[in-house]
C-alpha positions in Angstrom: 157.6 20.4 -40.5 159.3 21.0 -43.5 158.0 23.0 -46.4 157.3 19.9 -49.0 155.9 17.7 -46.2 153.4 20.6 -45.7 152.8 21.2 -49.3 152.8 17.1 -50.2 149.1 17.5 -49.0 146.8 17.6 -51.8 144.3 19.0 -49.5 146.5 21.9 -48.2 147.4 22.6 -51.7 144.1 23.1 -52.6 143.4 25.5 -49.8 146.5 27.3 -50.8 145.5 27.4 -54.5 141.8 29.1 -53.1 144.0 31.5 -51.1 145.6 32.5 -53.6 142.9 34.5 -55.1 142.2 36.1 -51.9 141.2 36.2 -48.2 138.5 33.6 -47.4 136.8 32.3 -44.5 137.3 29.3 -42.5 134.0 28.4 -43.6 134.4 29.7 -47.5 137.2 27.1 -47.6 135.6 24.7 -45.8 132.4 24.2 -48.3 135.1 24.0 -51.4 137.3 21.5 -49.6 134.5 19.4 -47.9 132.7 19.3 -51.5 136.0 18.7 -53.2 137.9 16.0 -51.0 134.6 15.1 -49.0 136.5 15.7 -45.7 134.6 17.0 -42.8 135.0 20.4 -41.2 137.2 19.4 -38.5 139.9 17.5 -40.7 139.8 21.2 -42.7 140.5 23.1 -40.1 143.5 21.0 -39.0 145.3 21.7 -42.0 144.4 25.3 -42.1 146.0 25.2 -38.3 149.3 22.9 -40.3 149.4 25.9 -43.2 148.9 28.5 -40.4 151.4 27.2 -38.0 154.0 26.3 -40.5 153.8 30.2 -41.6 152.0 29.5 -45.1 148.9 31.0 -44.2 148.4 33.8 -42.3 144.9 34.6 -40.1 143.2 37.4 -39.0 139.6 37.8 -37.1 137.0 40.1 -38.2 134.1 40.1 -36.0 133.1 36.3 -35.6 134.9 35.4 -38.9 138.3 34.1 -39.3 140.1 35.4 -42.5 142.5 33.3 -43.9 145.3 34.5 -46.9 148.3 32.8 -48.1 151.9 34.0 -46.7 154.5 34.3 -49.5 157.4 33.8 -47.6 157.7 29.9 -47.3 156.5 30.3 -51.2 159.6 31.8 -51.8 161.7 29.6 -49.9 160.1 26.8 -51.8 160.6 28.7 -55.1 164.5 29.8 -54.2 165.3 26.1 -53.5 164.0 25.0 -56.7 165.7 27.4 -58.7 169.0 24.9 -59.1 166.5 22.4 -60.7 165.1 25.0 -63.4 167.9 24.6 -65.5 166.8 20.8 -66.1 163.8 21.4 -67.4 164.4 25.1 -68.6 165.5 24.4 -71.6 162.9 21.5 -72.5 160.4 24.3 -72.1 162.0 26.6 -74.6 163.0 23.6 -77.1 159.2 22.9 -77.4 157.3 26.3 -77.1 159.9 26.8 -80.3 158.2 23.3 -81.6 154.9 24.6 -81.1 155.5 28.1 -82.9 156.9 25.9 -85.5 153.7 24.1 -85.8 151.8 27.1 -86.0 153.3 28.8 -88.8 153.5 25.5 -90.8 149.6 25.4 -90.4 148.9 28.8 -91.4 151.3 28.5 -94.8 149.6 24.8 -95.5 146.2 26.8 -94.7 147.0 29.8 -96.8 148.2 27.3 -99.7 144.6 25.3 -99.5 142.1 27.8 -99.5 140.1 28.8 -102.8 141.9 31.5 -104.9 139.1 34.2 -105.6 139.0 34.2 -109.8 138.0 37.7 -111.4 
């Protein structure tokens, strides 16, 4: 399966997205999933086995618990192959965070200009 057919998932972006701030059970990211996408636990753990199988999460027992984690490899595959596109939108980005500065400093002079002068 190819990376963006396995991240086109909403669902399996979401798990990935919970991964992301650590290990979790099966279970842990079953209750968020099942509450979030009203999926049952069965339909869960098939796209855990999808992200596991396809190498963007990783698994590891402890005890009776499974312990699921996100695998940065594919992540940077994904990442490397849409570095030729950054320079389309790249420059968008800097164009309006210099907009928004812009914005800013207009509003404090305009803000500074309006407020009562203290008379001695």
């Amino acid at each position: 399966m190819h990376a963006f057919d396995v991240l086109g998932d909403p669902v399996r972006r979401r798990i990935l997205e919970l991964l992301a701030d650590g290990e979790m059970t099966s279970g842990a990211v079953c209750e968020v999933v099942t509450d979030e996408f009203g999926i049952s636990q069965p339909a869960v753990s098939q796209h855990l086995k999808v992200l596991r199988e396809n190498g963007f999460a990783t698994v590891r027992p402890e005890g009776t618990r499974r312990l699921y984690a996100v695998n940065t490899e594919p992540l940077k595959d994904v990442d490397a192959w849409l570095d030729r596109f950054r320079r389309l939108w790249t420059p968008h980005l800097d164009a309006l965070a210099t907009e928004l500065a812009r914005g800013r400093r207009e509003r404090r002079l305009r803000d500074a200009d309006e407020s009562p002068r203290s008379t001695s």
